[in-house]
C-alpha positions as CSV (number, residue, x, y, z in Angstrom):
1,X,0.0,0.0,0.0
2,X,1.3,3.5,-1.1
3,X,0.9,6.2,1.1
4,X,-1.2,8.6,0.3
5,X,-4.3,11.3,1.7
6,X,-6.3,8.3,3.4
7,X,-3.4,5.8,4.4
8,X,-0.3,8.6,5.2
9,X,1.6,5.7,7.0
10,X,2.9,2.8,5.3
11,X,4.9,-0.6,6.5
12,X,8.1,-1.0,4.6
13,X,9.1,-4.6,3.9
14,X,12.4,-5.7,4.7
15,X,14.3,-5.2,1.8
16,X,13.1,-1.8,1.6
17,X,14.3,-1.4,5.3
18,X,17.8,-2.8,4.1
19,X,17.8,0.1,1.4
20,X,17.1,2.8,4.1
21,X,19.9,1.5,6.4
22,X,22.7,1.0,3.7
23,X,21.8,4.7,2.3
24,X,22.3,6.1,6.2
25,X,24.8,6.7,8.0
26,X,24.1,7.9,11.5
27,X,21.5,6.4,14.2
28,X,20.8,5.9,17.5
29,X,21.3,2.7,19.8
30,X,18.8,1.8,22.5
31,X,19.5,-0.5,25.3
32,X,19.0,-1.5,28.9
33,X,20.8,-2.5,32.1
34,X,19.0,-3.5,35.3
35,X,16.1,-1.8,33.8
36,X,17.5,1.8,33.2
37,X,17.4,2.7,29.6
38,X,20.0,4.2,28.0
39,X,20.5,5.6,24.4
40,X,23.2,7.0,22.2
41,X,23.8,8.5,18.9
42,X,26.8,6.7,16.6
43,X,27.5,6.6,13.2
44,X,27.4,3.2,11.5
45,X,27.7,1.4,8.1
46,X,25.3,-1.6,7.4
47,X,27.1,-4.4,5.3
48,X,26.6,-7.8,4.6
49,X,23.1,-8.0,6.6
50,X,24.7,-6.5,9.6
51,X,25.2,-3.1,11.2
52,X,28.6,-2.4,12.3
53,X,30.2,0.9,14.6
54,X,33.1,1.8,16.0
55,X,33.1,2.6,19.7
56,X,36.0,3.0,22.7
57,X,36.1,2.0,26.5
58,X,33.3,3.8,28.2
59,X,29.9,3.1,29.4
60,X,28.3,2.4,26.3
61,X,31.2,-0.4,25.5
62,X,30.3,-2.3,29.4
63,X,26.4,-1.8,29.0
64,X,27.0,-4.1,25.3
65,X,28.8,-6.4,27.5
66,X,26.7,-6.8,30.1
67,X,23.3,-7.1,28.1
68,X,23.6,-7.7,24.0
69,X,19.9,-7.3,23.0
70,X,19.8,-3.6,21.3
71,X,17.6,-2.1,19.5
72,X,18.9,0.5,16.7
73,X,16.9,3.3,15.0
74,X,17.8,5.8,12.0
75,X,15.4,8.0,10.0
76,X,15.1,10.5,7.2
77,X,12.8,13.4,7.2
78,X,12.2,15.7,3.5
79,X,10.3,18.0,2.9
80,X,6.7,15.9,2.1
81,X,8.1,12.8,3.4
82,X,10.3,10.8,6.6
83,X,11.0,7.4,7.3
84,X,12.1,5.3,10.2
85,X,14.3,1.5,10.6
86,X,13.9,0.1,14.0
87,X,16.5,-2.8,14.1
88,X,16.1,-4.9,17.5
89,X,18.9,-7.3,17.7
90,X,22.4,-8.8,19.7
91,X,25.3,-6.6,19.7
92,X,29.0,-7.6,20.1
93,X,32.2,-6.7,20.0
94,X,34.5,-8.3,16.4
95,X,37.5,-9.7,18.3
96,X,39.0,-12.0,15.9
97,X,41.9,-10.5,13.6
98,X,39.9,-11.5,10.9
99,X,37.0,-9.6,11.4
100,X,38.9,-6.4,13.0
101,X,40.9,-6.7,9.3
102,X,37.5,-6.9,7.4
103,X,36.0,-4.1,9.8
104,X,38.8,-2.0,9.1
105,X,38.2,-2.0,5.5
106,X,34.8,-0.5,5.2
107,X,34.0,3.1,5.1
108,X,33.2,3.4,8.4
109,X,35.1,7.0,10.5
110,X,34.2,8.7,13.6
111,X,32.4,11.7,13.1
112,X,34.0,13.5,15.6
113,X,38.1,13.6,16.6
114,X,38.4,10.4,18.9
115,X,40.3,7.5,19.2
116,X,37.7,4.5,18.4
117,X,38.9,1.2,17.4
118,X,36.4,-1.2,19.0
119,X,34.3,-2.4,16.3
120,X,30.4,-3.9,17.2
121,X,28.2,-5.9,15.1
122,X,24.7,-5.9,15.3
123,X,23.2,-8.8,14.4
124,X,19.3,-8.0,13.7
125,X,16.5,-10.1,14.5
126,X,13.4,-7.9,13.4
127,X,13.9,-4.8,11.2
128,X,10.3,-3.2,11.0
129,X,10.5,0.6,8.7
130,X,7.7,2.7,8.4
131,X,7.1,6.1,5.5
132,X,5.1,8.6,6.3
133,X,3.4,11.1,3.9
134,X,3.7,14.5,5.4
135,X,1.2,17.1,6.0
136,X,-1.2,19.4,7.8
137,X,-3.2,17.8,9.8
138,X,-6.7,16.8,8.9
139,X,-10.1,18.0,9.9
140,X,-11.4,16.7,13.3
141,X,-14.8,16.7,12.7
C-alpha cells in the first residue's frame, strides 16, 4: 500500500528497510541494564546483513557487555516525506583478527576527533520501517 491522503503511513518490507539503512549513516542505539534505559547516537555502516560501529572503553562499551539485546533506530525526514528503521537485535564486540581486518576495510570513520577502534556488530532479529506522507493535519470533525 502506497501512502497517500487516506493511508499517510505505510509498512516498509524488509528489503526496503535494508535500502534505508545501507543509504544512512548515523543512528541511535537503545539498550537496557538492570532496567535503566540508555540511548546513544553513533554513526554506522550496514554491510553484509549487519550493522557495524566503531566505539571506545566507556559506558556504552560495558552496557554491550553486560546485556547484548539492542535495539537500533535511524530515520530521514524531507520535505513531504520521513521514514524510520527500527532494528532490534544482539550486539557484540569483532575480536578475531579476521574480522577487525574486514571491519577496518569499510568506510566506516568517527564523526567527531576520537580514538575509536572497538568495532560492534549488530546482528538483527526484526527490522520493522515505516514512510510517512507529510502534511497538515486533517479535519477533526
Amino acid at each position: 500500500m502506497e501512502t497517500n491522503d487516506l493511508y499517510p503511513v505505510r509498512h516498509l518490507s524488509e528489503d526496503e528497510c535494508w535500502e534505508l539503512l545501507i543509504s544512512s549513516s548515523f543512528g541511535r542505539l537503545a539498550m537496557s541494564i538492570s532496567g535503566e534505559p540508555d540511548i546513544y547516537p553513533v554513526n554506522f555502516i550496514a554491510s553484509d546483513r549487519r550493522l557495524v560501529f566503531r566505539t571506545a572503553e566507556g559506558t556504552k562499551l560495558l552496557e554491550l557487555t553486560v546485556n547484548d539485546k539492542v535495539a537500533f533506530e535511524t530515520d530521514g525526514i524531507g520535505r513531504d516525506e520521513a521514514w524510520s528503521v527500527v532494528v532490534r537485535g544482539k550486539a557484540r564486540v569483532l575480536d578475531t583478527q579476521h574480522e577487525i581486518e574486514a571491519a577496518d576495510q569499510l568506510p566506516l570513520r568517527p564523526l567527531i576527533p576520537t580514538l575509536k577502534y572497538i568495532y560492534v556488530e549488530i546482528t538483527p532479529q526484526v527490522i520493522t520501517g515505516r514512510r510517512f506522507q507529510l502534511g497538515p493535519e486533517p479535519d477533526r470533525y
